[in-house]
C-alpha positions in Angstrom: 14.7 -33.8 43.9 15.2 -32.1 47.1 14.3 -35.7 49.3 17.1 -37.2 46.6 20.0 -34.1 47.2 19.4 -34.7 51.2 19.7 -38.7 50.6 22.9 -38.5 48.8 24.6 -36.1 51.6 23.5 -38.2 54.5 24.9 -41.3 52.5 28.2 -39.7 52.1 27.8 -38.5 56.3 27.0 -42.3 57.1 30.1 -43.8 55.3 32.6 -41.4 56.1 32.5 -40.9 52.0 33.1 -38.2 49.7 30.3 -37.9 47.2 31.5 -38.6 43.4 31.6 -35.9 41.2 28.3 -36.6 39.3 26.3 -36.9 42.8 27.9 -33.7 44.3 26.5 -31.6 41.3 23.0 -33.4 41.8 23.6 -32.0 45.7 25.2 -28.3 45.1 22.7 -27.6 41.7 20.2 -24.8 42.2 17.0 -25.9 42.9 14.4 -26.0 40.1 10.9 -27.1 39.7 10.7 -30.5 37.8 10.9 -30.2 34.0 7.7 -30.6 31.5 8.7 -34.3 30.5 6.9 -33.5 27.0 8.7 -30.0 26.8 10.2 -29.8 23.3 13.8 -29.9 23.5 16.6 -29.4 20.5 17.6 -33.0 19.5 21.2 -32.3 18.8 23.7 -34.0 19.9 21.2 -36.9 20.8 17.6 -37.4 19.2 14.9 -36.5 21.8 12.2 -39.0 22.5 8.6 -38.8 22.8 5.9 -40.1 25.0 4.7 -43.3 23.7 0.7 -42.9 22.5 0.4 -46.2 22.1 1.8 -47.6 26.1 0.4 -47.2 29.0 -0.1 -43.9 30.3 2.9 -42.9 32.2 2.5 -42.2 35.9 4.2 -39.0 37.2 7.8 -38.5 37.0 8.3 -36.6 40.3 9.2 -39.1 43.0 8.0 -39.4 46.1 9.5 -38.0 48.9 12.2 -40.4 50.9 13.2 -40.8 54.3 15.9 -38.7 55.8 17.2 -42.1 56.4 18.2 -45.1 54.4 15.1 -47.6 55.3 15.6 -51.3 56.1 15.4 -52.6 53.0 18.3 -50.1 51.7 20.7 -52.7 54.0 20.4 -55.8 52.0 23.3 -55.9 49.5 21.5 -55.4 46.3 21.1 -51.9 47.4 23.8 -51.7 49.3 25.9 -52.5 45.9 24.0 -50.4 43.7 24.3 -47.5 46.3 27.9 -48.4 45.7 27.7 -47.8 41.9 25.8 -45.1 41.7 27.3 -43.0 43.8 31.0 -43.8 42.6 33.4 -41.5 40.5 32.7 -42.8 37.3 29.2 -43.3 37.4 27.2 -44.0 34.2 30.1 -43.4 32.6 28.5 -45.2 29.3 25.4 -43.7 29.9 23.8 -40.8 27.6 23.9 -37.6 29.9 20.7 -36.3 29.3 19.9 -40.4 31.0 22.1 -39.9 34.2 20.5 -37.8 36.5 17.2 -39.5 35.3 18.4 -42.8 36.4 20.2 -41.5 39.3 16.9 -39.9 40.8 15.0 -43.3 39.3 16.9 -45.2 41.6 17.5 -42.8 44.6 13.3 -42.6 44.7 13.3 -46.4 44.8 15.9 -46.4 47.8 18.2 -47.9 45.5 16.1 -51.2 45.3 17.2 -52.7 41.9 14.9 -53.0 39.7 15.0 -55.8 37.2 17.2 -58.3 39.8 15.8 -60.6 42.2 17.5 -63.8 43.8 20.4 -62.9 42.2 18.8 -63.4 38.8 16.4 -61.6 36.3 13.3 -61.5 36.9 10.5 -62.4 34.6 9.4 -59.0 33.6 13.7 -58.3 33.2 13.7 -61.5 30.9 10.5 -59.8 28.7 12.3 -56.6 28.5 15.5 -58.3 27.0 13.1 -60.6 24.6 11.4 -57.5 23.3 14.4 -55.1 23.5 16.4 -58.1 22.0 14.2 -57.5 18.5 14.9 -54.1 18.3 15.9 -54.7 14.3 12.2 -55.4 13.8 11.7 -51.7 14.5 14.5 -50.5 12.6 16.9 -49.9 15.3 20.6 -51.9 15.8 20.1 -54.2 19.3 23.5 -54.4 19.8 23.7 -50.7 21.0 21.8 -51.5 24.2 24.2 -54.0 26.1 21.7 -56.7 27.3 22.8 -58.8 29.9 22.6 -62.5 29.3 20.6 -64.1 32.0 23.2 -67.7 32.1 26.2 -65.8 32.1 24.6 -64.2 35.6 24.3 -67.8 37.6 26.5 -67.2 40.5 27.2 -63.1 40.1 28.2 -60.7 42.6 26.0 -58.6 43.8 28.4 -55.9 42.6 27.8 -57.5 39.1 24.3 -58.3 39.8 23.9 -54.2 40.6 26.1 -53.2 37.0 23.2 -55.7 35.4 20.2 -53.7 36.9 21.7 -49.8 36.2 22.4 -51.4 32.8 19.4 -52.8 31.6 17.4 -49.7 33.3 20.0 -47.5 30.8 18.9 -49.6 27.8 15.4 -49.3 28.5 15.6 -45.0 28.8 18.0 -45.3 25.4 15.2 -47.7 23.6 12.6 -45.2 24.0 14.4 -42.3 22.8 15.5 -43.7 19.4 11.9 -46.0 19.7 10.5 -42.8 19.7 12.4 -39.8 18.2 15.0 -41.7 16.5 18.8 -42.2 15.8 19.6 -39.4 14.0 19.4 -35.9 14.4 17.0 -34.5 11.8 19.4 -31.3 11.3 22.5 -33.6 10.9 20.8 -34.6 7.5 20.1 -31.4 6.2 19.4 -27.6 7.7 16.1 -27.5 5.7 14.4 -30.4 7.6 13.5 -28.1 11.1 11.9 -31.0 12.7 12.2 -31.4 16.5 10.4 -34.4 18.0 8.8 -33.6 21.5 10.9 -35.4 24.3 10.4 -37.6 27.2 12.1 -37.7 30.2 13.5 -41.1 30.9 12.1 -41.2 34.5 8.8 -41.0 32.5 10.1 -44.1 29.9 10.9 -45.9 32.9 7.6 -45.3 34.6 5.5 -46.3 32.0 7.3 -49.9 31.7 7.1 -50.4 35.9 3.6 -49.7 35.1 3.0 -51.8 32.4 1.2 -55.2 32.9 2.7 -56.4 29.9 6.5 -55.2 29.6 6.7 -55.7 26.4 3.6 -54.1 24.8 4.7 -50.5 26.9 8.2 -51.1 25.2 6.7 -51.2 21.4 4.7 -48.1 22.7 7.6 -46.1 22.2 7.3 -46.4 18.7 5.4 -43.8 16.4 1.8 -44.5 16.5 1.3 -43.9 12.9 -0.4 -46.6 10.3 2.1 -45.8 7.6 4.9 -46.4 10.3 3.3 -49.9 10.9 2.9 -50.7 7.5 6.4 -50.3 6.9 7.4 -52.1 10.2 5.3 -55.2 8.7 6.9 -54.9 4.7 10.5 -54.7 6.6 10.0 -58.1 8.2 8.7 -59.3 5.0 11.5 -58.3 3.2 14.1 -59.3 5.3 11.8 -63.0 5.3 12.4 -63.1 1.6 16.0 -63.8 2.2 16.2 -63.8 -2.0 19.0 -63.0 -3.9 18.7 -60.1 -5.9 18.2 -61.3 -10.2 20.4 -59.6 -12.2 18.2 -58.5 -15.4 19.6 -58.0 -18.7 19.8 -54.0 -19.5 16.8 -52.6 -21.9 18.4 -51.1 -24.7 17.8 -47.1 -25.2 15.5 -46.4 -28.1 12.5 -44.2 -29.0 9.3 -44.1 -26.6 7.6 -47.4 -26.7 3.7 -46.7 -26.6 1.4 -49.7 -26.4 1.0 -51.6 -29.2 3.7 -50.5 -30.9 6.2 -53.1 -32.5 9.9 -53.0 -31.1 13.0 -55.0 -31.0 13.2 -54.5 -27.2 10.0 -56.0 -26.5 11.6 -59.5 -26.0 13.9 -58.3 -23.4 11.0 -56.1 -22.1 8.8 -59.6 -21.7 11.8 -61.3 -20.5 11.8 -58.7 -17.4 8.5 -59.4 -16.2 7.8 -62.5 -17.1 5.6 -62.4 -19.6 5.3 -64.6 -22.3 4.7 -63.9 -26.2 1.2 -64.2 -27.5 0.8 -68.1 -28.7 0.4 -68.0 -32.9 -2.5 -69.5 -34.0 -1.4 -71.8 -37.0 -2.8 -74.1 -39.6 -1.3 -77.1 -40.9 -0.5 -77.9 -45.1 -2.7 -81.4 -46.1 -0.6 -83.7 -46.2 -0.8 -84.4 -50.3 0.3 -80.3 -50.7 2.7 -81.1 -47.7 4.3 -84.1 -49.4 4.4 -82.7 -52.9 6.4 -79.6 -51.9 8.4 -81.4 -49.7 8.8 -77.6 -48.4 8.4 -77.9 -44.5 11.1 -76.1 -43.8 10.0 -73.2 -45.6 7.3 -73.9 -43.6 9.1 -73.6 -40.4 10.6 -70.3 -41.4 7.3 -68.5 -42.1 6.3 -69.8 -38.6 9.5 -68.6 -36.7 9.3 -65.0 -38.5 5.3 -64.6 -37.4 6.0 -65.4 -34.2 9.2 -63.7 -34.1 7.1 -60.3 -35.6 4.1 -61.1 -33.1 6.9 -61.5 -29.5 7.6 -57.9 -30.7 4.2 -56.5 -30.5 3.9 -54.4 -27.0 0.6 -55.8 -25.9 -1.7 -55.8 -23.1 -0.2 -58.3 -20.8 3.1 -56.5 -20.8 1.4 -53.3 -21.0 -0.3 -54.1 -17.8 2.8 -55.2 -16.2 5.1 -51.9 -16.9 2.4 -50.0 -15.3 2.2 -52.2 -12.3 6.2 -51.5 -12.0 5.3 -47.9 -13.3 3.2 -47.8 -9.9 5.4 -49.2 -7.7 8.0 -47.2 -8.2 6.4 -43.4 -8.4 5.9 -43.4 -11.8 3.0 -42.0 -14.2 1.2 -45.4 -14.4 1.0 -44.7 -18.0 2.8 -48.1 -19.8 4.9 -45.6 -21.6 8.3 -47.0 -21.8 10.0 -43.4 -22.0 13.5 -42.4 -20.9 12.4 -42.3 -17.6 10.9 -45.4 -17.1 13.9 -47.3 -19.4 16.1 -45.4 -16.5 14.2 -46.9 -13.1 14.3 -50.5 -14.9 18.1 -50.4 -15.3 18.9 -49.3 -12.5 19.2 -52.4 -10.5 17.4 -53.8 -7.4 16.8 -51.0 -5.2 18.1 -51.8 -1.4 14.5 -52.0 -0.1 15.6 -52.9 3.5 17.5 -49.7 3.8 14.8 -47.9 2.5 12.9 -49.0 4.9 14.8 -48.4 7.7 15.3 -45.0 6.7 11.9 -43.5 6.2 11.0 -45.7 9.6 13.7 -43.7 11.0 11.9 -40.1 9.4 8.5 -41.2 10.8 10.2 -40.6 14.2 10.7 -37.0 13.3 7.0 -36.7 13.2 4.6 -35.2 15.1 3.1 -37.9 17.2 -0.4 -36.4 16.6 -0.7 -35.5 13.1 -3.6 -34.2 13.7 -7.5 -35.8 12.8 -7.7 -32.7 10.0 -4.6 -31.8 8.4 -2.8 -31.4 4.9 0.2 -33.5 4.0 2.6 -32.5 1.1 5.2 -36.2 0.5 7.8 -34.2 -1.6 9.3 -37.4 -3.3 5.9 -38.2 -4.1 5.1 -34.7 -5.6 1.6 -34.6 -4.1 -0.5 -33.6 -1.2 -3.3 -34.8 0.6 -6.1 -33.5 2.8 -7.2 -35.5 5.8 -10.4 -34.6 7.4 -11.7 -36.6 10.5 -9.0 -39.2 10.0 -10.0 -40.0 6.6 -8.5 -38.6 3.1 -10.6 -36.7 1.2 -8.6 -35.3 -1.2 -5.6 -35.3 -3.3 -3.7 -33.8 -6.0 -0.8 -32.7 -7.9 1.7 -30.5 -6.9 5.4 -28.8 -8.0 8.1 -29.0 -5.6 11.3 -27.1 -5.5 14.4 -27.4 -7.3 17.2 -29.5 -6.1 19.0 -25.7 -5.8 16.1 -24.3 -3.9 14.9 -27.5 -1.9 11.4 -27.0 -0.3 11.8 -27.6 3.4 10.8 -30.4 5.5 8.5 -29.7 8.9 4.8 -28.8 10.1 2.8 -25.7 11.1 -0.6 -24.6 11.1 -2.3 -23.0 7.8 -4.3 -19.8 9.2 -5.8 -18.1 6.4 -6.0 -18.1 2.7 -5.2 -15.0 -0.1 -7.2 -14.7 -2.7 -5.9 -12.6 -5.9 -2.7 -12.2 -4.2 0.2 -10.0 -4.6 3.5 -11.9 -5.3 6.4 -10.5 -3.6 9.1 -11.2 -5.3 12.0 -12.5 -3.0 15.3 -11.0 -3.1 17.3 -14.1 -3.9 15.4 -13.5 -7.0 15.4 -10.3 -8.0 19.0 -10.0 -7.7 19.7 -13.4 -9.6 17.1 -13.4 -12.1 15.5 -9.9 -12.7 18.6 -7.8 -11.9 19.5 -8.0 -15.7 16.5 -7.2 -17.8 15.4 -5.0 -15.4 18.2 -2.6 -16.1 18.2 -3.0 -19.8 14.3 -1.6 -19.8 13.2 -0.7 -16.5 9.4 0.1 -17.2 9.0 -1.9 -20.3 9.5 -5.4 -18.0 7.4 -3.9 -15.8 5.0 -3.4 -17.5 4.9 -6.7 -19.6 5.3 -8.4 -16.8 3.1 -7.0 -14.2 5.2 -5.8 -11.6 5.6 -2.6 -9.7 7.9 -1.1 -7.6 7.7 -0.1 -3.7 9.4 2.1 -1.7 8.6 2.9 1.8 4.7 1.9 0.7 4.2 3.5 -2.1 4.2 2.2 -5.7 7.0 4.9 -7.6 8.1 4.6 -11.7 10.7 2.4 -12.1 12.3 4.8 -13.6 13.6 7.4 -11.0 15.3 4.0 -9.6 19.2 3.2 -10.5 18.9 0.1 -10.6 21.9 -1.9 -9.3 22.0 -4.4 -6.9 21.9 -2.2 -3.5 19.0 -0.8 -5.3 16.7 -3.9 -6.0 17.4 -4.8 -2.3 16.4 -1.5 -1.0 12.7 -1.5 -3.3 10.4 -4.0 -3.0 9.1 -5.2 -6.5 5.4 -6.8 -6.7 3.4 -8.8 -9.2 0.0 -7.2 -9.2 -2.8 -10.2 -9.0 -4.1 -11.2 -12.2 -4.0 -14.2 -14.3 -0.8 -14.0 -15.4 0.5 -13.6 -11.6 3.0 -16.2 -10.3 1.0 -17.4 -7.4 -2.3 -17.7 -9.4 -5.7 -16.8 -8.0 -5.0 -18.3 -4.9 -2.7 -19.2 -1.6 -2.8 -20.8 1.3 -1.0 -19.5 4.5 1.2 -21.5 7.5 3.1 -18.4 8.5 6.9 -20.3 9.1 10.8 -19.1 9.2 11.0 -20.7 5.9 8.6 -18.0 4.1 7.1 -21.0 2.3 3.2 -21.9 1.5 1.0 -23.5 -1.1 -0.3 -21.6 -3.7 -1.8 -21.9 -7.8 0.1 -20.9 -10.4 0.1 -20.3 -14.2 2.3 -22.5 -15.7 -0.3 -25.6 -15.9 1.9 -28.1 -18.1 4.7 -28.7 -15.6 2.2 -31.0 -13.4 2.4 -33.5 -16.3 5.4 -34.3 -15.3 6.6 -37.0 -13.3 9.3 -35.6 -11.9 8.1 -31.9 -10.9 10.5 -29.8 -9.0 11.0 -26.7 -10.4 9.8 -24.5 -8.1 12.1 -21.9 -5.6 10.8 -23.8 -2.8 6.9 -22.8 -2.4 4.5 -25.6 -3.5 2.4 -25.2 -6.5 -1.1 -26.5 -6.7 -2.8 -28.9 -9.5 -6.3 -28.1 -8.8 -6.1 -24.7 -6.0 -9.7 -24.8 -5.9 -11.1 -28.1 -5.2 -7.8 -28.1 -2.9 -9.5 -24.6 -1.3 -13.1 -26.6 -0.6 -11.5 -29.5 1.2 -9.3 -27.5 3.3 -12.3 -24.6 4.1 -14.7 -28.1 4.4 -17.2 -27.3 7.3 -16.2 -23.7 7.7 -19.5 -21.8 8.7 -18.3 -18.5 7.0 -17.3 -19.5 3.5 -17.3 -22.0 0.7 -15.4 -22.8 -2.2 -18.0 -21.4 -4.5 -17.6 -17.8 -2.3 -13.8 -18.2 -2.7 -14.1 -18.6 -6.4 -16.5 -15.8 -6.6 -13.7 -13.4 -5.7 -11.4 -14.9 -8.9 -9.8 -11.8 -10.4 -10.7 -8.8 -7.6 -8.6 -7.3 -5.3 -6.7 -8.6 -3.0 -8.7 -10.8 -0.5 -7.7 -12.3 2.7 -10.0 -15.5 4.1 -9.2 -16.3 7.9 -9.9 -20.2 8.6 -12.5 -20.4 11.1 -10.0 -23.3 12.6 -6.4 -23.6 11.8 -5.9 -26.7 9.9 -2.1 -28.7 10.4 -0.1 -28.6 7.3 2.8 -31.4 7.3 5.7 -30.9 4.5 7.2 -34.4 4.4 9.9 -36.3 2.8 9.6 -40.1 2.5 10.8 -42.5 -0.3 8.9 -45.3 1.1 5.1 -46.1 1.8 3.5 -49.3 1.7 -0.6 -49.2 0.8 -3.6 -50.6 2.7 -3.0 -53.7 0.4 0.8 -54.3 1.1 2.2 -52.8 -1.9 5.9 -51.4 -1.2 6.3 -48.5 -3.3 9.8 -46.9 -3.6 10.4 -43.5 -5.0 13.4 -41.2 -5.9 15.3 -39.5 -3.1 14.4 -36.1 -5.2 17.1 -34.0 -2.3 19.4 -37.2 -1.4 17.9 -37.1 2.9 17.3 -40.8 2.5 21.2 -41.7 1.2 22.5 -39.3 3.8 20.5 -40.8 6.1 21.1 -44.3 5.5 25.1 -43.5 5.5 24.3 -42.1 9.4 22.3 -45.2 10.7 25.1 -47.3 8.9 22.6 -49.1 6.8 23.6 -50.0 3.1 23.0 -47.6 0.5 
């Protein structure tokens, strides 16, 4: 940076110049030691951008030293005209700031050679960026934000235009890797509860790493996350967007009581109709034709026929049984074939927007950690579950309760460090003022006692009694929940110590995970089954098992340090497409994915 300052003042010397606003502060700025290029940065106002796993490892972003003087080559007017540009008043006016001095020092280390012009045209590896950078949709992101130059309106340029063409394809390269990489949107635009913040990459570095490449265009999808469920969803967007189908407008299912397989409904017709399922053929015999003749009666005939297989199209049978649960699947549902309220709902509700969907949770897999880690948990909120991943592979799953849409659980990763067994719950305050407050002060040590709980001050359990309980009072004392089985948090929870004060934990109230829907929690996530969730995330630990942990059920208080701190992920997305292909859509439980959507100006 040094070599760069002293280049830009002996320019300004040589032409008699003054030095433009934007390369004076590059010349008069402090010095500093390079910045970490992977150094995590807030992404507000513009989303940061990671290093791209998947491209070619970047060479170093600290350029080489240049001559005191401008070398031959710096003569020619390519460089002579980019010299120009860079080092006018306005320039980079319509570039990103966080981009200019990056760009600026790109070009100063290549003595102002361009870059991506060559005989007063593109050159080949300039016409593969464009291609690839050109299908930016196919990665979710709008190509029209990047300005690419169009190599036949070029035949003939100045080299003044020639030089605007080089700094402005090298721009739209540094702004594809950001959003390729840590995406459009700030996270914290969407919500203050998703505390996300994707590492960044300098865009010397982005720029490197394409110079680099062999094959332009293989660095440039690089940039993109490196996950499989990212991928997956990369592929189903093309195929939906392939489709090119007009949405088919079905006929609503009228509201009714629970249809249960095999039962006999009116509805079932329209239910058929849906999915394409036909009615059971009706197996019938014919009159002889003497009894036929002599009655003279087929009509009658007829009509028997039309009521049985009237009676029989409204039998809820197996076929159409095992397509509900297919749709049941597909869209986050108990995959039960029970037509309930909640399913009648999801098959009124229209076509879902499947393309914006996509492009949304796309656009939340940039938020992600890069490496999620070859052991780690992962809680999908909208999916009401969480998984546990050892060496790449999942291992287990289960159930879980999320939290209300008034206390939403938050969205980001951390490290789990220990488990509690037979814990204490400390009751938060938000709750003890909103929810206790009341029958606490009708019968201070009977709810209590019914309950449990016992009261702290300054480390020391006192009666409840000597306290007057108002509100400055319950947020002066701490009140507890001894362990026990009737203790909110269960025999068991598991510890990622976080500015959200949230973790994973057991819990008494069993029926709510037979839900479909199952947020009702203040934020913390409940557990289905704590302690086969307890072996696969203590799984190789040389200390203690599972059957240890559950040897300690209803003792004190017992604290189990992980012998290696495992990566917990608390994520949001709607969308996920399985290792068969299978889109599956699910409610946007907080609304992240509509706000979302409205930012990126995709439909919703």
């Amino acid at each position: 940076m040094q070599a760069l300052k002293r280049r830009l003042m002996a320019l300004a010397l040589a032409s008699g110049t003054a030095l433009s606003p934007f390369a004076a502060t590059l010349v008069h700025a402090q010095d500093q030691s390079v910045q970490d290029p992977f150094a995590v940065e807030p992404v507000d106002p513009s989303p940061a951008v990671v290093d791209p796993a998947a491209a070619a490892a970047p060479v170093a972003t600290e350029a080489a030293p240049v001559a005191e003087a401008l070398p031959p080559a710096a003569a020619d007017s390519g460089a002579a005209a980019l010299r120009a540009l860079l080092t006018a008043p306005d320039a980079l006016a319509g570039v990103a700031a966080k981009d200019r001095a990056a760009i600026l020092a790109w070009y100063g280390a290549r003595a102002f050679e361009p870059m991506w012009v060559a005989d007063g045209r593109l050159t080949e590896r300039a016409d593969a960026v464009v291609a690839r950078i050109a299908r930016a949709a196919e990665d979710g992101l709008d190509p029209s934000a990047y300005a690419l130059p169009d190599a036949a309106a070029l035949v003939g340029a100045t080299p003044d235009r020639l030089a605007a063409v080089d700094v402005g394809l090298t721009a739209a390269v540094a702004r594809f890797a950001r959003e390729a990489s840590g995406g459009r949107v700030s996270p914290q635009k969407i919500s203050k509860d998703i505390t996300r913040t994707p590492p960044a990459i300098d865009a010397r570095t982005a720029l490197a790493t394409v110079e680099a490449a062999t094959d332009v265009a293989a660095a440039l999808d690089g940039f993109d996350p490196p996950h499989e469920e990212f991928r997956r969803l990369k592929a189903k967007l093309a195929e939906v967007r392939a489709r090119q189908e007009t949405p088919v407008a079905h006929a609503p299912i009228a509201e009714g009581p629970t249809l249960k397989p095999g039962m006999r409904d009116a509805r079932v017709p329209a239910l058929r109709e849906r999915f394409g399922i036909p009615a059971p053929e009706l197996v019938t015999g014919s009159l002889p034709e003497t009894q036929t003749a002599s009655n003279g009666d087929d009509e009658l005939v007829a009509t028997v026929e039309a009521a049985l297989a009237s009676s029989t199209d409204e039998v809820y049978d197996q076929p159409l049984i095992d397509a509900v649960k297919s749709f049941q699947a597909e869209n986050g549902l108990t995959a039960d074939g029970i037509v309930g309220a909640r399913t009648l709902s999801v098959l009124n509700g229209g076509p879902r927007d499947e393309e914006g969907e996509i492009v949304a949770n796309m656009e939340m897999w940039r938020w992600m950690p890069r490496d999620l880690g070859r052991d780690h948990v992962f809680v999908n909120v909208p999916e009401f579950m969480v998984h546990v991943v050892r060496d790449g592979v999942r291992i287990h799953e289960t159930r879980v309760v999320v939290g209300k849409v008034t206390n939403q659980t938050p969205i980001f990763s951390d490290e789990m460090e220990y488990l509690v067994v037979n814990p204490y719950w400390n009751v938060p305050e938000s709750i003890k003022i909103k929810e206790m407050l009341p029958a606490i002060k009708a019968d201070p040590a009977g709810y209590m006692a019914r309950h449990g709980y016992e009261v702290v001050w300054e480390g020391q359990v006192i009666d409840p009694a000597t306290v007057v309980w108002d509100e400055n009072a319950v947020k002066a004392v701490g009140i507890r929940q001894t362990p026990g089985e009737a203790n909110a948090l269960g025999h068991i929870k598991f510890m990622f110590p976080n500015q959200h004060a949230v973790y994973l934990h057991d819990t008494p109230s069993r029926a709510l995970f037979q839900r479909d829907v199952r947020a009702f929690s203040h934020g913390c996530v409940r557990v289905d089954d704590p302690t086969a969730f307890a072996g696969a995330v203590l799984q190789g630990d040389p200390e203690w098992t599972v059957e240890r942990v559950e040897s300690l059920y209803g003792g004190p208080e017992r604290r189990v340090n992980l012998a290696h701190h495992l990566k917990v992920h608390i994520a949001y997305f709607t969308a996920s497409v399985d290792d068969t292909g299978k889109l599956t859509l699910r409610d946007d439980l907080y609304g992240h994915v509509r706000k979302l959507k409205a930012a990126l100006g995709v439909s919703t």
